[in-house]
Backbone and ligand atoms as CSV (ligand in chain L), in Angstrom:
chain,resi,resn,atom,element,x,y,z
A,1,UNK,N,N,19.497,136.643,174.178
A,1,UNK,CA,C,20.655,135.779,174.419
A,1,UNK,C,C,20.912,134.897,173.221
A,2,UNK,N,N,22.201,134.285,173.148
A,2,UNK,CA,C,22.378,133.695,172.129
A,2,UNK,C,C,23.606,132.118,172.382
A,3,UNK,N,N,23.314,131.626,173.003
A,3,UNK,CA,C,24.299,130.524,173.346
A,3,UNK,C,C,25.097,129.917,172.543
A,4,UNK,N,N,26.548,130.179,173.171
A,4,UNK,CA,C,27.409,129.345,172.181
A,4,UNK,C,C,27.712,128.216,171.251
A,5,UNK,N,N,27.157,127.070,172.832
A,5,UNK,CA,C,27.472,125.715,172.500
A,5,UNK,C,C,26.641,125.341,173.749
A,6,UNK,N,N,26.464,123.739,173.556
A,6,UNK,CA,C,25.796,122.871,174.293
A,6,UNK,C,C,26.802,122.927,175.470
A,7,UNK,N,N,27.118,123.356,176.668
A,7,UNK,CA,C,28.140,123.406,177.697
A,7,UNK,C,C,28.252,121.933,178.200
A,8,UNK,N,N,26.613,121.489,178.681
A,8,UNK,CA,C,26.788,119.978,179.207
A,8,UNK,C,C,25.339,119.349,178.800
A,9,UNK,N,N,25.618,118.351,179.579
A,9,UNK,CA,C,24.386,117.058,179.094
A,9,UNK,C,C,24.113,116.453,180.595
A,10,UNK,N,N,23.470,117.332,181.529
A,10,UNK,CA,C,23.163,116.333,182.447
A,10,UNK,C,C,22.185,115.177,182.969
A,11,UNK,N,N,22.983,114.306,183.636
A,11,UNK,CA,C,22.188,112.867,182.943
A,11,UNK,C,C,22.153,112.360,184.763
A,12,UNK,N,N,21.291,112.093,185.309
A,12,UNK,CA,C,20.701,111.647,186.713
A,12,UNK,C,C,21.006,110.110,186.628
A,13,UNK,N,N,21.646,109.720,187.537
A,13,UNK,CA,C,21.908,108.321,188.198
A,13,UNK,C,C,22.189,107.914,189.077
A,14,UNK,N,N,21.538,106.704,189.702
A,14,UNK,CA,C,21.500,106.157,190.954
A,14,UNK,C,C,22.615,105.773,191.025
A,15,UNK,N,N,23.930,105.643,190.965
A,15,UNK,CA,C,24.861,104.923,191.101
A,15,UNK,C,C,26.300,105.627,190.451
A,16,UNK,N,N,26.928,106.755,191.335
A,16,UNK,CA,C,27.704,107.593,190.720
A,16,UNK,C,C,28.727,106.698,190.107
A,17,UNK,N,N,29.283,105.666,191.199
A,17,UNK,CA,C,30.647,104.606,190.793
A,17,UNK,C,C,30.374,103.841,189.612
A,18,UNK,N,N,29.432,103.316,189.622
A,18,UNK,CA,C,28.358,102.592,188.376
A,18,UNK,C,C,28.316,103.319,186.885
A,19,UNK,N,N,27.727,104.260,186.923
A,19,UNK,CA,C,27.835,105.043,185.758
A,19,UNK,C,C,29.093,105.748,185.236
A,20,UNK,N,N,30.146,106.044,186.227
A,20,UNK,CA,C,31.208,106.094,185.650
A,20,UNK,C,C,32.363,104.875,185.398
A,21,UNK,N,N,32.189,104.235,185.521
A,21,UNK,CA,C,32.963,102.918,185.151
A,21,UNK,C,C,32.386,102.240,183.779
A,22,UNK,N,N,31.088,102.297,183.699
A,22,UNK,CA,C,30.474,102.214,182.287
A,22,UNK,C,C,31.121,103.764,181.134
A,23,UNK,N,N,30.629,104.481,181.380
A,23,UNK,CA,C,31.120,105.926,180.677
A,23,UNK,C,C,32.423,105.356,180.029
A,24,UNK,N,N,33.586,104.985,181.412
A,24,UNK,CA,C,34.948,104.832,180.852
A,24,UNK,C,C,35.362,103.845,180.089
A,25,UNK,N,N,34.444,102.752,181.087
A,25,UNK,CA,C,34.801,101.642,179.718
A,25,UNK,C,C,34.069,101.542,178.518
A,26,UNK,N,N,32.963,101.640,178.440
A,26,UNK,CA,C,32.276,101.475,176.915
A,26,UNK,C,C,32.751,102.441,176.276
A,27,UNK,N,N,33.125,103.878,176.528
A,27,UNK,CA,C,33.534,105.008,175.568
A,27,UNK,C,C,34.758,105.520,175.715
A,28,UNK,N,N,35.630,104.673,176.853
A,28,UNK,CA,C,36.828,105.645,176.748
A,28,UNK,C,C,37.159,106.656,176.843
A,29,UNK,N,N,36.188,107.165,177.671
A,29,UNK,CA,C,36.166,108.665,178.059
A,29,UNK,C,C,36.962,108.749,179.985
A,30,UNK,N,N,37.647,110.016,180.049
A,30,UNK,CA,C,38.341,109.642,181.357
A,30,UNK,C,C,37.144,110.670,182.314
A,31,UNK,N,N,37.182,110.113,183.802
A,31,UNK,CA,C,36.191,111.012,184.378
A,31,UNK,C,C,37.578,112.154,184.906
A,32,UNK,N,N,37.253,113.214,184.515
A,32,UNK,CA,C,38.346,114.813,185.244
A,32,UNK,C,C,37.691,114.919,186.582
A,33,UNK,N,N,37.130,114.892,186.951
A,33,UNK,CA,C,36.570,115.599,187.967
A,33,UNK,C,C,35.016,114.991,188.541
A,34,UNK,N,N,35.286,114.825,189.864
A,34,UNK,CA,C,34.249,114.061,191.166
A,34,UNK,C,C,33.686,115.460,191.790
A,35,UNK,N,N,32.817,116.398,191.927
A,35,UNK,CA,C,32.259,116.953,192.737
A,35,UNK,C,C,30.873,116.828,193.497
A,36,UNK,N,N,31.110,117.119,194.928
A,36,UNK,CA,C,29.629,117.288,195.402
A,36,UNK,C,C,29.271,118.648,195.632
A,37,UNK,N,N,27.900,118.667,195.582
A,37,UNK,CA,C,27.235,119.999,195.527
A,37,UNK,C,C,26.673,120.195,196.524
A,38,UNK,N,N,26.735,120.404,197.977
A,38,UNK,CA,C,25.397,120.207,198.918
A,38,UNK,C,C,24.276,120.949,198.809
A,39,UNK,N,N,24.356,122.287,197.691
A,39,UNK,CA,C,23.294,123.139,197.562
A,39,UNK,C,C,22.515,122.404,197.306
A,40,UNK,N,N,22.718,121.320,196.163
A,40,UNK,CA,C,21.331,121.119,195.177
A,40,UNK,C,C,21.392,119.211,195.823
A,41,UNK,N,N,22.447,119.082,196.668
A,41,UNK,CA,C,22.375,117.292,197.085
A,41,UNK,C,C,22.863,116.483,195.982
A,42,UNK,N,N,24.242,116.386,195.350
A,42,UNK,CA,C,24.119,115.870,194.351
A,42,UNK,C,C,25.864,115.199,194.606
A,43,UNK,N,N,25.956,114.504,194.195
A,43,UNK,CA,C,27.735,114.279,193.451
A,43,UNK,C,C,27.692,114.682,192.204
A,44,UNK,N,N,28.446,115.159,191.612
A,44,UNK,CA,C,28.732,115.007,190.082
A,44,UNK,C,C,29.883,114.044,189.748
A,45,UNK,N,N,30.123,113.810,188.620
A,45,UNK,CA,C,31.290,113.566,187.615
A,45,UNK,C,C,31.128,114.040,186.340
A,46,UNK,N,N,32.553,114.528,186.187
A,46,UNK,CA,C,32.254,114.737,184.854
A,46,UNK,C,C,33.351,114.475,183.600
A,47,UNK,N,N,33.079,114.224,182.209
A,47,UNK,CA,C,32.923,113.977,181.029
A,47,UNK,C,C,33.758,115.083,180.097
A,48,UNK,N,N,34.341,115.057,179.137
A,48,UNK,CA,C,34.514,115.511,177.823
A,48,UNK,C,C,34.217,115.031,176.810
A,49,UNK,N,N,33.095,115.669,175.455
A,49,UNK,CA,C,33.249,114.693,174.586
A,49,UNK,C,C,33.286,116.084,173.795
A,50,UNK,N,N,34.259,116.363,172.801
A,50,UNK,CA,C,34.819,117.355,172.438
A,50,UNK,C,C,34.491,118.507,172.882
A,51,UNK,N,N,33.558,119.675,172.794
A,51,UNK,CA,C,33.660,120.739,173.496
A,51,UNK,C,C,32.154,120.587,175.004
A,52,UNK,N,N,31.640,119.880,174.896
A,52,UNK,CA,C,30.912,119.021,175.759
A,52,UNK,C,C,31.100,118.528,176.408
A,53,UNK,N,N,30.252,118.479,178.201
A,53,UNK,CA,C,30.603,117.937,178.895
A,53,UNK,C,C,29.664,117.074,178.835
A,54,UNK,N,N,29.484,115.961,179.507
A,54,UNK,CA,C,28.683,114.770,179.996
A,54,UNK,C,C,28.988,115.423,181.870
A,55,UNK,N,N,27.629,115.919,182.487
A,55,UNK,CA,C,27.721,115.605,183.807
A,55,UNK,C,C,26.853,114.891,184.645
A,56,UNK,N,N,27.030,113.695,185.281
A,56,UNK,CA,C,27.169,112.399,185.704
A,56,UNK,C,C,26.045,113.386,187.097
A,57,UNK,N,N,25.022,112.618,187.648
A,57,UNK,CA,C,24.209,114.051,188.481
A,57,UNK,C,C,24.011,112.904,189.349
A,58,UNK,N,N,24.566,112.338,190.908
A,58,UNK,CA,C,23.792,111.067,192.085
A,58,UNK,C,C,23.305,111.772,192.906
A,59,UNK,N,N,22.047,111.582,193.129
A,59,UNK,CA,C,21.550,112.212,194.931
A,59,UNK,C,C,22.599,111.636,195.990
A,60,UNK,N,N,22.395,112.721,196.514
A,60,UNK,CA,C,23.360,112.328,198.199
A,60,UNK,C,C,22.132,112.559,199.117
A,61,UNK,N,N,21.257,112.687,198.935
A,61,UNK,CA,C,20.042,113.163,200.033
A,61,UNK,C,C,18.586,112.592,199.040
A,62,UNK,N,N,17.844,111.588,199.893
A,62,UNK,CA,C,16.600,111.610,199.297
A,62,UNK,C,C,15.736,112.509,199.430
A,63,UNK,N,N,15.650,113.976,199.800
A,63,UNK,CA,C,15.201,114.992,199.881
A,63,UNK,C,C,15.273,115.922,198.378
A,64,UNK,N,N,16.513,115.566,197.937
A,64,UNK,CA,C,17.306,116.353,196.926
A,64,UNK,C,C,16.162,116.199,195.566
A,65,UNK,N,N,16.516,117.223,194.708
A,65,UNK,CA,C,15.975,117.262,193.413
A,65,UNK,C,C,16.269,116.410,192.560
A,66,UNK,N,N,17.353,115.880,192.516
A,66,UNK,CA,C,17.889,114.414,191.643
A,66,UNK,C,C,17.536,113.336,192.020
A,67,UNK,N,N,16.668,113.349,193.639
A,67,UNK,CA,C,16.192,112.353,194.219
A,67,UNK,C,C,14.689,111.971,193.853
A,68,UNK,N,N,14.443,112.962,193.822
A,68,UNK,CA,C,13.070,113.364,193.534
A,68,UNK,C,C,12.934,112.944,191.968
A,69,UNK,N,N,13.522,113.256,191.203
A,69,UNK,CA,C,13.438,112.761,189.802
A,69,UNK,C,C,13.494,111.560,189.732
A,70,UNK,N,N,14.447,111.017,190.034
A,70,UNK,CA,C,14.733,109.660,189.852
A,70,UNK,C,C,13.700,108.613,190.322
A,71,UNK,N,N,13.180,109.405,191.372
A,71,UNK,CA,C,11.830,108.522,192.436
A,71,UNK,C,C,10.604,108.554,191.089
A,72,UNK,N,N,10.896,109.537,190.597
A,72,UNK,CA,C,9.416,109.773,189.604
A,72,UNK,C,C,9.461,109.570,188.318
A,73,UNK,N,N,11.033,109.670,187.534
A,73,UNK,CA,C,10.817,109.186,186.136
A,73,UNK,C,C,12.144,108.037,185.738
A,74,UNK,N,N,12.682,107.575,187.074
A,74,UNK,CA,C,13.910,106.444,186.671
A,74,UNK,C,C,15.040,107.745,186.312
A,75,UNK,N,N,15.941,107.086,186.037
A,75,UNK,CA,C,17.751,107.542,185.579
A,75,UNK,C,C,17.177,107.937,184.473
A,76,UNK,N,N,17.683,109.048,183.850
A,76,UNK,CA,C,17.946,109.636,182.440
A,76,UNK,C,C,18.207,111.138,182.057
A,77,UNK,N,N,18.059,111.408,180.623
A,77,UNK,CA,C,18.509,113.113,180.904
A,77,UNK,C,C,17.852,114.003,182.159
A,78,UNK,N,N,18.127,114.466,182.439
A,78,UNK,CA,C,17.883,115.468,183.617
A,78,UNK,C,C,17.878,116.818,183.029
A,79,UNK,N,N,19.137,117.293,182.465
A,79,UNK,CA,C,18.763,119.096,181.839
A,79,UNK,C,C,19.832,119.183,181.039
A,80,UNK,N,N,19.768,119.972,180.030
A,80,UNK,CA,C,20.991,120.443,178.893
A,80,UNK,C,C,21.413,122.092,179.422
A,81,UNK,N,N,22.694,121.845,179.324
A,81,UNK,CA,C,22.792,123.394,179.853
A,81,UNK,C,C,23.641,124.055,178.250
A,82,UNK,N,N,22.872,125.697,178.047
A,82,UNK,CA,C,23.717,126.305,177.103
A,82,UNK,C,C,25.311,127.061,177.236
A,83,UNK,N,N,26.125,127.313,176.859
A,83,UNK,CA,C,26.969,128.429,177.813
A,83,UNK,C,C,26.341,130.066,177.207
A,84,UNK,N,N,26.628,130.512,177.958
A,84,UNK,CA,C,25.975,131.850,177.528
A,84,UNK,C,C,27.474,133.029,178.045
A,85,UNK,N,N,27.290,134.115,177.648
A,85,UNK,CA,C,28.383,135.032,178.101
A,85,UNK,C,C,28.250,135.998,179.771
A,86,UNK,N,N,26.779,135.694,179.647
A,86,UNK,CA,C,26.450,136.244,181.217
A,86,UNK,C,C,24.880,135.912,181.520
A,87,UNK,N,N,24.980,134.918,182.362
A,87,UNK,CA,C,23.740,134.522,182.983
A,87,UNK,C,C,23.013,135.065,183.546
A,88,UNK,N,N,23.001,136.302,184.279
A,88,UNK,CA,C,22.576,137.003,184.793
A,88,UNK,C,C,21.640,137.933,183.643
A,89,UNK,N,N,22.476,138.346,182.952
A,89,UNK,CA,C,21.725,139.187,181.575
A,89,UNK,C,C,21.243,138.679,180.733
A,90,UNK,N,N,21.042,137.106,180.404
A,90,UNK,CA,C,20.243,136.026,179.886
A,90,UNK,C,C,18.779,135.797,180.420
A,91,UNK,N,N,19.393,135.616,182.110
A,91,UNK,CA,C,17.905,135.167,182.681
A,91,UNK,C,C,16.751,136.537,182.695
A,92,UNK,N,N,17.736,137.658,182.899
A,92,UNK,CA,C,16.788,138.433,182.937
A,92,UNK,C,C,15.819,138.831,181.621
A,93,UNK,N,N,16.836,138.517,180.663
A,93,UNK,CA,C,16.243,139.238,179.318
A,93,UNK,C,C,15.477,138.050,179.209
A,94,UNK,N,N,15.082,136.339,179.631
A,94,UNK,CA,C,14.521,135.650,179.032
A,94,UNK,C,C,13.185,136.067,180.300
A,95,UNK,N,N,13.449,136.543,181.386
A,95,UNK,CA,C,12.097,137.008,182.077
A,95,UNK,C,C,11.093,138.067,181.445
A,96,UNK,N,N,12.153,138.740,181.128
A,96,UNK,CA,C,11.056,140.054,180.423
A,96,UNK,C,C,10.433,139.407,178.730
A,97,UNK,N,N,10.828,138.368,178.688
A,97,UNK,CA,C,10.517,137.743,177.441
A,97,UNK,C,C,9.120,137.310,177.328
A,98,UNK,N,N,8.917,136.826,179.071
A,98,UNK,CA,C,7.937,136.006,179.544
A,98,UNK,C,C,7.909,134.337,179.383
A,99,UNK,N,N,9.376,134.304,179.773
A,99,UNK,CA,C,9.513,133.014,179.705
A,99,UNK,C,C,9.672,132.819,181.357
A,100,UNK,N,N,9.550,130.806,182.304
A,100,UNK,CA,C,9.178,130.869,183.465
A,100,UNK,C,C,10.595,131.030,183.510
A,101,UNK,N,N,11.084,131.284,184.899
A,101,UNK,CA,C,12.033,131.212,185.621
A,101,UNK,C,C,12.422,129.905,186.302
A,102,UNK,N,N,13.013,129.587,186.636
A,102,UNK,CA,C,13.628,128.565,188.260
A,102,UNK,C,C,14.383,129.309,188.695
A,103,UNK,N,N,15.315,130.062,188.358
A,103,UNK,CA,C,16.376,131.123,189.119
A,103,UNK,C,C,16.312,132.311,188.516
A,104,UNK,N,N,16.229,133.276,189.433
A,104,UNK,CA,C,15.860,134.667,188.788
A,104,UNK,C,C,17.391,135.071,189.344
A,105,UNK,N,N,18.083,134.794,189.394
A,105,UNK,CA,C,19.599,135.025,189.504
A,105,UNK,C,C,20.396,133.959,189.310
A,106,UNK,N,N,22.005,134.125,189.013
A,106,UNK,CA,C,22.320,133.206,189.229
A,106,UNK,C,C,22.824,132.675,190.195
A,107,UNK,N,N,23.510,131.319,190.398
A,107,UNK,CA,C,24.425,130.893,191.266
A,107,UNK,C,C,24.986,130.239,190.999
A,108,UNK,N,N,26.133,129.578,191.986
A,108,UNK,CA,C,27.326,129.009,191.588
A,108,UNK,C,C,27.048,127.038,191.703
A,109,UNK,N,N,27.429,126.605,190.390
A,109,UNK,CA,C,26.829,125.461,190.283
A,109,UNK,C,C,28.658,124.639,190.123
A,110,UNK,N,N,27.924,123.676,189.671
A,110,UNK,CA,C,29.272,122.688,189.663
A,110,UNK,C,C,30.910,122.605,188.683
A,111,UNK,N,N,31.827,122.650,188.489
A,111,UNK,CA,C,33.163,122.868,187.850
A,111,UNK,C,C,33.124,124.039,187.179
A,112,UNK,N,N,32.763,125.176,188.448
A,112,UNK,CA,C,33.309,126.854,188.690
A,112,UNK,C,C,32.771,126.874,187.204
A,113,UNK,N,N,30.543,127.485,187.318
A,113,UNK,CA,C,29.830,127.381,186.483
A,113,UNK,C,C,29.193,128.548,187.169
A,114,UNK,N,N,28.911,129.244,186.900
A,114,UNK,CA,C,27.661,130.462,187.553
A,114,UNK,C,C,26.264,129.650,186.937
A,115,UNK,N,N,25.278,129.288,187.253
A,115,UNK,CA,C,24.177,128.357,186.507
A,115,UNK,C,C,22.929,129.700,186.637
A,116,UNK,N,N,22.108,129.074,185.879
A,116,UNK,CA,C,20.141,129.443,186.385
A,116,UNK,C,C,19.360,128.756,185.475
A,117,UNK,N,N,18.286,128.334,185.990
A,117,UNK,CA,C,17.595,127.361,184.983
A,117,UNK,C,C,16.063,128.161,184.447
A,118,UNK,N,N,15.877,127.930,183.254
A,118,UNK,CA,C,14.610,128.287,182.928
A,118,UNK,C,C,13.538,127.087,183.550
A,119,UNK,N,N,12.368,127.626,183.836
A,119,UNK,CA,C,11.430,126.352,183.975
A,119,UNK,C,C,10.738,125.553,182.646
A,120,UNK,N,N,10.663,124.209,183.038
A,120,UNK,CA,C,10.363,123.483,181.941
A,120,UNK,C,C,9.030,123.746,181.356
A,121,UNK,N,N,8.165,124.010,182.150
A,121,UNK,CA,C,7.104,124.716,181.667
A,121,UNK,C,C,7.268,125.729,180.517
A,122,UNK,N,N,8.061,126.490,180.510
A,122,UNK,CA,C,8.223,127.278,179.675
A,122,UNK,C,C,9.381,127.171,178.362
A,123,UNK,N,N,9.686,125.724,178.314
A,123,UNK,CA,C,10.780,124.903,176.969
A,123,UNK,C,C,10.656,123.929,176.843
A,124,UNK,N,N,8.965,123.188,176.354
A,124,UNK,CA,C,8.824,122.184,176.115
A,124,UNK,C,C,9.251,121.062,176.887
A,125,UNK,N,N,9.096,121.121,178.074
A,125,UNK,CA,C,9.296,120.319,178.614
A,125,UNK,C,C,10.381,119.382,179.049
A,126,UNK,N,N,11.930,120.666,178.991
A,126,UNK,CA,C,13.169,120.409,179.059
A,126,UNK,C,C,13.879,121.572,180.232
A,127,UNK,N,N,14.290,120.664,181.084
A,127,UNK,CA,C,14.547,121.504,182.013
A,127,UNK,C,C,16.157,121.911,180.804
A,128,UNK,N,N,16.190,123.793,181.424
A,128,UNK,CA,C,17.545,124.470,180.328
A,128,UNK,C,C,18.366,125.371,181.581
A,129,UNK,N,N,19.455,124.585,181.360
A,129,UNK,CA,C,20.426,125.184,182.845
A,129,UNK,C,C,20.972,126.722,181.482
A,130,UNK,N,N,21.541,127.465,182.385
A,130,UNK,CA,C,21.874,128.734,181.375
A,130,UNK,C,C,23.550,128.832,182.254
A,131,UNK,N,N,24.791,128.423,181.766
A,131,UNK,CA,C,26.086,128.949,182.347
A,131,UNK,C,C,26.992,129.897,181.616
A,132,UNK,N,N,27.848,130.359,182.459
A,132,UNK,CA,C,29.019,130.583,181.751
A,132,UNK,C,C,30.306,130.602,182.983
A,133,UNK,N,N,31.549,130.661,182.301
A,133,UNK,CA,C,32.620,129.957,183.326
A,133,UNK,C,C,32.158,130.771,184.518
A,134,UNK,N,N,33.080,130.417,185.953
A,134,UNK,CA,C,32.960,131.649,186.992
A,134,UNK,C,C,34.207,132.218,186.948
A,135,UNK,N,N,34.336,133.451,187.955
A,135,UNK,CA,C,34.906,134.299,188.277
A,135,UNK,C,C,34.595,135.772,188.173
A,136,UNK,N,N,33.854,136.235,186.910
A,136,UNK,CA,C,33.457,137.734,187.294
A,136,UNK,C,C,32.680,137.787,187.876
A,137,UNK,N,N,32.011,137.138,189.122
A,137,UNK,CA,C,31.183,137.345,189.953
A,137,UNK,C,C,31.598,137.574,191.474
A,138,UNK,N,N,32.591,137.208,191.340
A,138,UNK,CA,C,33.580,136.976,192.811
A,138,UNK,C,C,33.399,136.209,193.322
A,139,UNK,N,N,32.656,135.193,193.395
A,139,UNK,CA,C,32.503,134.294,194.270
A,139,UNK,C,C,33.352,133.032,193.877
L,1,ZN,ZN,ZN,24.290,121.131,184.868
């Protein structure tokens, strides 16, 4: 695989309204888009900063994985995602690589993203979301 560009920057915070009112005012950046995720328990917002997104990551569930982080290392980066041309043929080729998995397929993640994450175990200790836009998947 060979990733284009940095797709996003996701960044975990207790306080979705909070962190985007800072975002807008200190940088002047407009928020496009409020989504929740119930797969993964999350709100998003999100960011442009030229071909980059900034996505804004709040638990909606203290059960959730953003909940769980936040309980254990405070607000901060959470995961960088690459764009790739097909996630599916990424994750697999980075399995047979012998790199770990978190998703051995993909799925459909937040602002119509097909996602899968490598495990941090296996990238220094950076969780690495893998996207590219949706639609050839049908879903
Ligand atoms: Zn993400």
């Amino acid at each position: 695989m060979k990733p284009s560009h940095i797709e996003h920057i996701g960044i975990a915070v207790a306080n979705l309204r909070d962190a985007i009112a800072f975002y807008e005012k200190t940088f002047n950046l407009q928020c496009y888009k409020i989504e929740e995720v119930p797969d993964q328990k999350v709100r998003t917002a999100f960011f442009m900063i030229g071909d980059t997104k900034i996505e804004l990551l709040e638990p909606t569930d203290p059960e959730g994985p953003i909940a769980k982080f936040i309980e254990k290392r405070g607000e901060g980066i959470h995961h960088i995602a690459f764009a790739v041309t097909n996630v599916d043929e990424a994750l697999h080729q980075a399995e047979k690589e012998g790199v770990r998995l978190i998703d051995s397929q993909s799925r459909k993640g937040a602002d119509n993203l097909q996602i899968g994450f490598l495990h941090p175990k296996s990238t220094s200790g950076v969780l690495i979301e893998l996207c590219e836009a949706s639609g050839r998947h049908g879903s």
